[in-house]
C-alpha positions in Angstrom: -34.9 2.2 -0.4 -31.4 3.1 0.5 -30.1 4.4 4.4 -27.1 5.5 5.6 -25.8 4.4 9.0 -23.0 5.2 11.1 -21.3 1.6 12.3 -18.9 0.6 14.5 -19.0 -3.1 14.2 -15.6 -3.6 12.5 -16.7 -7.1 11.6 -19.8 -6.4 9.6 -17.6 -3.8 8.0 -14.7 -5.8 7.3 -17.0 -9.0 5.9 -19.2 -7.1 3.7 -17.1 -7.2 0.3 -16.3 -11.1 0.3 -20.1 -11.9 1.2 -21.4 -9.5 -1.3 -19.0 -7.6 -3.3 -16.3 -10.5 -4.0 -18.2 -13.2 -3.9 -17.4 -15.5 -6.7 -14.7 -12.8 -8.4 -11.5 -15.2 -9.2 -9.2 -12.7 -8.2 -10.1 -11.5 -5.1 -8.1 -11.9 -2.0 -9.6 -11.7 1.2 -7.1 -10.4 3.8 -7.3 -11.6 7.2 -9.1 -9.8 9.6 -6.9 -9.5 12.3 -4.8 -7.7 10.3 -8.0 -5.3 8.3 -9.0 -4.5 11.9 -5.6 -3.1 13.4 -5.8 -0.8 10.6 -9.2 0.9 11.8 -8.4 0.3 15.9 -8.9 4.1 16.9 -8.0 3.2 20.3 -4.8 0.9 19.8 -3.7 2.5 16.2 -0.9 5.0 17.2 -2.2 6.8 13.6 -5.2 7.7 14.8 -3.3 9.7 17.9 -3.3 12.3 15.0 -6.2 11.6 12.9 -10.1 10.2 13.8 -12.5 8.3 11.0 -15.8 7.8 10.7 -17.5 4.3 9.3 -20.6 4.2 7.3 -22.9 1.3 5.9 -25.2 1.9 3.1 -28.6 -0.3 3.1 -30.5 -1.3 0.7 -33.9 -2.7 0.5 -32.8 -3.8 4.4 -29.5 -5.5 3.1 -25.8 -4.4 3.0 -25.2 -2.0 0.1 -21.9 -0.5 0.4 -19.6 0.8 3.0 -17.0 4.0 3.2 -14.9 5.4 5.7 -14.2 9.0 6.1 -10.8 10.3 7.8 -9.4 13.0 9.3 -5.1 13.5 9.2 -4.3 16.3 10.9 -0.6 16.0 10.2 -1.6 15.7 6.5 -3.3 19.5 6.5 -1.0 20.7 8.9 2.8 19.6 6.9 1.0 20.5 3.2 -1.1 23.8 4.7 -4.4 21.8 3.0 -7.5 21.1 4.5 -8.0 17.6 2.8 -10.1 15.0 3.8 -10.1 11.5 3.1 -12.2 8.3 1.9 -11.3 5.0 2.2 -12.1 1.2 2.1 -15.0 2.3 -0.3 -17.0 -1.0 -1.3 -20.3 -0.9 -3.4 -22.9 -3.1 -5.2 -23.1 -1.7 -8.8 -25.6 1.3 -7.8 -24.7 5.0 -8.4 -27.5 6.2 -6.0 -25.8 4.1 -3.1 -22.5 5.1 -4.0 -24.0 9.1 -4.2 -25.6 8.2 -0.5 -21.8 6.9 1.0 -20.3 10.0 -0.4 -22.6 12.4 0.2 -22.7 10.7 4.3 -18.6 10.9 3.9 -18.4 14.4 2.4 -20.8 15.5 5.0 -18.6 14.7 7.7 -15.3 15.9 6.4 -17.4 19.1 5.7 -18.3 19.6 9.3 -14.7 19.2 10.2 -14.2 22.4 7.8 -12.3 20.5 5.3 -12.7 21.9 1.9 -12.1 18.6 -0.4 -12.1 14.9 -0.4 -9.3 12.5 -1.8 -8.7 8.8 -2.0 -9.5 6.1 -1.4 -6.9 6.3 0.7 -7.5 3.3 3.5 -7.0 5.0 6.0 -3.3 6.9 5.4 -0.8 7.6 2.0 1.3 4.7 4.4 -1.6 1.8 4.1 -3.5 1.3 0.9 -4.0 3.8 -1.6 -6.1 4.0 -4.6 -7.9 2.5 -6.9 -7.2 -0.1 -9.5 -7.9 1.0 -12.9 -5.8 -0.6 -15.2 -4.7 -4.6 -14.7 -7.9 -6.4 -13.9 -6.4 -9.9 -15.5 -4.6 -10.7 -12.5 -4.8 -11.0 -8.5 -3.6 -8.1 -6.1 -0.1 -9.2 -4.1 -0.2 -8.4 -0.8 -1.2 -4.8 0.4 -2.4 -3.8 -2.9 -6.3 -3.0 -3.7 -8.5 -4.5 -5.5 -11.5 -3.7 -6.8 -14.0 -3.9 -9.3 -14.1 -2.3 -12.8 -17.5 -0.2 -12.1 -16.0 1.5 -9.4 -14.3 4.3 -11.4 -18.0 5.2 -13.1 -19.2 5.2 -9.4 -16.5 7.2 -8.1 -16.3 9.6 -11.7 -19.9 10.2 -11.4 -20.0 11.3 -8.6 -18.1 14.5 -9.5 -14.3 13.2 -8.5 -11.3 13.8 -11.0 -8.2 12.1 -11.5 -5.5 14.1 -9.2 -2.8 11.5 -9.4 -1.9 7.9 -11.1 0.2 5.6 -8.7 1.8 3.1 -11.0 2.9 -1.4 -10.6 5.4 -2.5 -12.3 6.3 -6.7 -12.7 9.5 -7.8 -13.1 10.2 -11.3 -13.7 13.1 -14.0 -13.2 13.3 -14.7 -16.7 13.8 -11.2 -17.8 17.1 -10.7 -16.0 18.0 -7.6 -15.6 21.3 -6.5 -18.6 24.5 -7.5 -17.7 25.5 -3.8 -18.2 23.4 -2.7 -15.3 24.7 -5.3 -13.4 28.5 -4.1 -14.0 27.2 -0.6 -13.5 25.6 -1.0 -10.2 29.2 -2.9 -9.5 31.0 0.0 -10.8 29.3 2.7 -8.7 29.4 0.2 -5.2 33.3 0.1 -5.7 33.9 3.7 -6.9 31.7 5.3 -3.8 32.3 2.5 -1.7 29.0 1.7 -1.1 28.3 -1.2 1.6 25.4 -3.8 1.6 24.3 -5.6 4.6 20.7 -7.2 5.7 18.4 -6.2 8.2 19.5 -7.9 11.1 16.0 -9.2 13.9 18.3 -9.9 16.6 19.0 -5.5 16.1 15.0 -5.8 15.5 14.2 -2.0 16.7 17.5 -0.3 15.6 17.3 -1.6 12.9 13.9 -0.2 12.3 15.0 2.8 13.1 17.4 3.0 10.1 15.1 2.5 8.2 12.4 4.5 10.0 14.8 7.9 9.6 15.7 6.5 5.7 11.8 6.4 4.6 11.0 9.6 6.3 13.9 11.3 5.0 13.9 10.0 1.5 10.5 10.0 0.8 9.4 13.6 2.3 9.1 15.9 -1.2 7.0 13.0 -2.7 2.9 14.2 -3.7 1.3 13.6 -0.1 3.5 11.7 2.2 3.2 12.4 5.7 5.9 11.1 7.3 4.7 8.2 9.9 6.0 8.6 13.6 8.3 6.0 14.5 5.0 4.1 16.9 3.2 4.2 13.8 5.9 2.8 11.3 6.6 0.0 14.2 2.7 -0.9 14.9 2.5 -1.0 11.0 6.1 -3.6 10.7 5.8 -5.5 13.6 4.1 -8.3 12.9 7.0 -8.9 9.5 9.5 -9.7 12.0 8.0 -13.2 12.0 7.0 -13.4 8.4 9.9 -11.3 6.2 13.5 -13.0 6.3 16.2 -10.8 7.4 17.9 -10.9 3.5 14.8 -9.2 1.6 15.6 -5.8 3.7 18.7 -4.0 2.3 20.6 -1.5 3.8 22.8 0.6 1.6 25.6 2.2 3.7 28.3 4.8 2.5 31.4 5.3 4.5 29.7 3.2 7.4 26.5 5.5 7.4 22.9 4.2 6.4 21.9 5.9 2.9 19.4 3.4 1.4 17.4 0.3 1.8 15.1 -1.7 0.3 12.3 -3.7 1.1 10.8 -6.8 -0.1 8.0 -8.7 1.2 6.6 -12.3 0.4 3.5 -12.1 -2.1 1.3 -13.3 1.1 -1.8 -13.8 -0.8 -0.7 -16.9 -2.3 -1.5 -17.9 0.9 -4.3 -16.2 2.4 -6.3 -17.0 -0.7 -9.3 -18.8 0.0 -8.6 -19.0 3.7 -11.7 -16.5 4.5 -9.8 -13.7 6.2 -9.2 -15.9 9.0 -6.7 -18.7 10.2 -7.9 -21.7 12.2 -7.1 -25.0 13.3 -8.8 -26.3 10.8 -7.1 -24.0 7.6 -3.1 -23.7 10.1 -1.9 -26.5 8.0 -2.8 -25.3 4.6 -2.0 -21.8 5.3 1.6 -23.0 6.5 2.1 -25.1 3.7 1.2 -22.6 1.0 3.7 -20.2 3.1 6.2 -22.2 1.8 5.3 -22.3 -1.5 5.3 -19.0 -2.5 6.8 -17.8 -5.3 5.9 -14.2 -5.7 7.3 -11.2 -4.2 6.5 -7.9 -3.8 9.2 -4.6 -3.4 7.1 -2.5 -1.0 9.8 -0.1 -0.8 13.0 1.4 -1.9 14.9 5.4 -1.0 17.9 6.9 -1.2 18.8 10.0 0.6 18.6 12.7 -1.8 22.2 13.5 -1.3 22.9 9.9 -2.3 20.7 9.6 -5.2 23.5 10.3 -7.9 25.5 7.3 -7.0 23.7 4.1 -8.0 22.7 3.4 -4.7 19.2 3.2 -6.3 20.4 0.8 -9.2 22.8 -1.6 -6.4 19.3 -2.1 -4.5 17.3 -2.6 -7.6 19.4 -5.5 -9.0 20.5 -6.9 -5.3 16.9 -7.1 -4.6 16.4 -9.1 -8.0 19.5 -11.5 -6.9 17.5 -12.4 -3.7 14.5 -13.1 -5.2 16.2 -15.6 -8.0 18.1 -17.4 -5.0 15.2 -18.1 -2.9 13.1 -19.3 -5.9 11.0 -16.7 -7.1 9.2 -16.3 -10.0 9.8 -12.8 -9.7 7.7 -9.7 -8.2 5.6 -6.7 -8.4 7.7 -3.2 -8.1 4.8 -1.2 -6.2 4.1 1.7 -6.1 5.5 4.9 -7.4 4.3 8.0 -8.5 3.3 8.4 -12.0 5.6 11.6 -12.3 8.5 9.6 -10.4 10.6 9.8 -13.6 13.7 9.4 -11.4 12.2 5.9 -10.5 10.3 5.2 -13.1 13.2 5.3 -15.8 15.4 3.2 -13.5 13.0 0.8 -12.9 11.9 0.2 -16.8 15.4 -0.3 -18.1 16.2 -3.0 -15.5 12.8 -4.8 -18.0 10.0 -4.5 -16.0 6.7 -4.0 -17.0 4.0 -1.2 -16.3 1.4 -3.6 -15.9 -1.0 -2.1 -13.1 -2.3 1.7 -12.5 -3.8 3.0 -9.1 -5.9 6.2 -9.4 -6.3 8.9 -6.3 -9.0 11.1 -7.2 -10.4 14.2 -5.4 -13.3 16.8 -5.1 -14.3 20.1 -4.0 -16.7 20.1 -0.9 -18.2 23.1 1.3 -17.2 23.5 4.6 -19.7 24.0 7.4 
């Protein structure tokens, strides 16, 4: 017997897929807690200011099943004229009728709202974690990445979704260096449109931010379903890096003395958090710390260029500075994550400096009838 109920006991939410789900997978990562719950913090989470969700459990035979979360982003509908709504952290044992169930209880809400279709998973914005992994099982998620398991797609597909975009990883390692020819064109366009590089700088902590607040809004605003985060969203959302990111894997590209670029890299955190059971404690500090250090794998979260700048290799001078930071500090080298899959003007770029498409995210989406 399967029942759907409404929860808002983040922890029971949040535990759920390493208990049941994850359990003895080799690959998954549990992410800590903390951090899982600041994401779905309706009260302190400046994104839900514009947006609301609503959690749901499934049950089955009196035990956890499966869980969903169904959003609301008004600034979604109201900058792309939709009326979209969305699912996210979607978790289920391998059982179509329980996945039907957290649909069906997640479709019905959005419906009520008078929204006309559902997308994701999408957990809970385009700015968090978005969808789901269906090509790249052979290897562990770097940090803010999904995970999931195969069945999910046949859960998801059979319950009437379709494919409305393809988000696509690419890995690019130390020992495939990226062609000396790149390298002297990058060089070549830096000098001929004097093109400046510098590194975030902490002790500037929210100018800084700022930059690159305005940069990532403005570069990435004709892209399939951004919604441009405000600024209290982008800094509740970056915050907690200041700590964790050195100040030399944040780029900023600057033309004639004016910001037109950046890039961002983060450690591959997982490394770390692996094992540690989504939560740090006197007992795991030392291990945690010491695998902190260890880390080898890095991840670019982000990279944009003002449209205006996009012609002059500001793309390509953060592409293979980015690579020279990683080989200095050790790395192994990093996942390039994630673009579009219709981002030719990427995608190209990112290809002929070697790396490899070696992961595919999938967004789907479905009609519903609004109340």
């Amino acid at each position: 017997m399967i029942s759907i109920a409404e929860s808002e006991d983040l922890e029971l939410f949040l535990t759920f897929p390493a208990k049941t789900i994850y359990k003895d997978d080799p690959f998954y990562v549990q992410q800590l807690l903390d951090e899982e719950k600041k994401l779905l913090d309706s009260k302190n989470n400046p994104f839900y200011k514009n947006a609301k969700r609503k959690l749901f459990l499934a049950y089955k035979n009196g035990k956890i099943a499966g869980r969903i979360a169904a959003v609301v982003n008004y600034r979604h509908n109201q900058m792309h004229n939709d009326k979209v709504g969305f699912f996210g952290f979607f978790e289920s044992i391998e059982d179509l009728d329980v996945a039907r169930d957290l649909f069906k209880a997640a479709e019905d809400y959005l419906s009520k709202e008078g929204l006309d279709r559902i997308r994701g998973p999408i957990s809970p914005s385009m700015n968090d974690v978005s969808g789901l992994l269906v090509k790249g099982f052979f290897a562990e998620p770097v940090f803010m990445m999904p995970y999931n398991k195969a069945y999910y797609m046949d859960l998801i597909e059979q319950n009437g979704f379709k494919k409305v975009k393809d988000l696509f990883a690419f890995y690019l390692s130390v020992g495939n260096k990226p062609k000396e020819k790149l390298k002297r064109l990058s060089l070549y366009a830096q000098k001929k449109f004097s093109i400046q590089l510098r590194s975030f700088s902490k002790k500037n902590f929210e100018n800084d931010l700022r930059v690159i607040h305005k940069l990532y809004c403005e570069a990435w605003k004709d892209n399939w379903g951004f919604v441009p985060p405000t600024f209290e969203e982008f800094y509740y959302g970056t915050k907690d890096f200041k700590t964790m990111v050195p100040e030399e894997l944040i780029i900023i590209a600057q033309k004639d003395g004016h910001p037109c670029g950046f890039s961002a890299i983060i450690p591959d955190f997982n490394q770390a958090l692996k094992g540690m059971g989504g939560k740090i404690t006197p007992f795991n500090a030392f291990k945690l710390i010491y695998r902190l250090k260890k880390i080898d794998n890095y991840r670019l979260i982000t990279l944009g260029v003002l449209p205006e700048c996009r012609k002059l290799g500001v793309d390509l001078l953060l592409y293979v500075k980015s690579f020279e930071v990683v080989e200095k500090r050790g790395g192994k080298g990093g996942e390039l994550s994630w673009t579009l899959e219709d981002n030719e003007a990427i995608n190209k770029p990112i290809l002929k400096m070697g790396a490899e498409h070696y992961k595919t995210y999938r967004i789907y989406e479905k009609e519903i009838t609004p109340h």
